[in-house]
C-alpha angles and dihedrals in degrees: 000000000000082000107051080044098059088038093056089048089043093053088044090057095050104048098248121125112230115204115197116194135204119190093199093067125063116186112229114255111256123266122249118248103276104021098109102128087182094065082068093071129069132237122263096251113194120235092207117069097174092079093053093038080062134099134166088223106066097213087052084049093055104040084057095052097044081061098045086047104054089035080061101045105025105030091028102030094034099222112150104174093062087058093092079069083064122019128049121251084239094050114160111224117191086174091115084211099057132059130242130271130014102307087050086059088046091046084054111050094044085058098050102044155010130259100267124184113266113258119207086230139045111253098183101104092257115189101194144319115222120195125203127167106316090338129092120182123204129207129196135178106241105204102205138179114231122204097294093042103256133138129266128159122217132177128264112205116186118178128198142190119220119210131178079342104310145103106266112166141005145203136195144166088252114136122197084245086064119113101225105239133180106251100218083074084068099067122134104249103230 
């Protein structure tokens, strides 16, 4: 094995590719596009939030609630003039279909969606939030239709950057070819 190792390193640093091959293994032949069964099937969602929201490390726990919260009361509820609670005036969008700073956020979520009433909970089928240093990371179930109508589900990351307490900067997976959606359209029907 310590041969095949310092071969291996020897071969990397020289620029050569090493295949090793093992008859006893056969790799599975690709899937077609399309041919995920499992996309099919839904995501476990849980239905208590309270277990992911906490962290052992208070800072961790709160970063992840300011999130939540304003993921509740200004993405859910729509209400965009509550989002200064929440977001920063300099915020950094790197969403290519929003603007930059608070009142970007706010342009955009008066365009994608209506004033809805504040739930206590987050409806959106939300996977997990996972909380490091200044950064929390947010996954959801996407429910989506593909060419013959019917459904597939897919996953919605969106990433922020907490600074002095509020929310600074933010990634997604949006492209520029993206229609922009409101995302409460994209629930799990139970």
């Amino acid at each position: 094995m310590r041969y095949l190792t310092g071969l291996a390193a020897a071969c990397a640093l020289a620029g050569c590719n090493l295949v090793v091959e093992d008859d006893a293994q056969q790799a599975a032949p690709p899937a077609a596009v399309g041919e995920n069964a499992v996309s099919a099937t839904p995501p476990l969602v849980p239905a208590d939030h309270e277990p992911l929201l906490a962290s052992a490390d208070p800072r961790l726990a709160a970063n992840k609630r300011l999130v939540y919260d304003m993921y509740r009361i200004v993405l859910q509820a729509g209400l965009a003039d509550r989002a200064g609670e929440f977001i920063r005036t300099d915020y950094i969008q790197h969403n290519p279909m929003a603007a930059q700073g608070l009142a970007g956020v706010q342009e955009y979520i008066r365009n994608t969606r209506p004033e809805r009433e504040i739930l206590p909970k987050l409806e959106l089928p939300m996977i997990n939030i996972m909380a490091e240093g200044d950064f929390v990371t947010i996954a959801f179930v996407r429910p989506e239709k593909d060419s013959s109508g019917a459904t597939y589900y897919s996953t919605w990351f969106d990433m922020f950057r907490i600074q002095d307490g509020k929310i600074a900067e933010h990634w997604d997976p949006m492209l520029k070819t993206d229609t922009p959606i409101d995302p409460n359209s994209k629930r799990i029907d139970n």
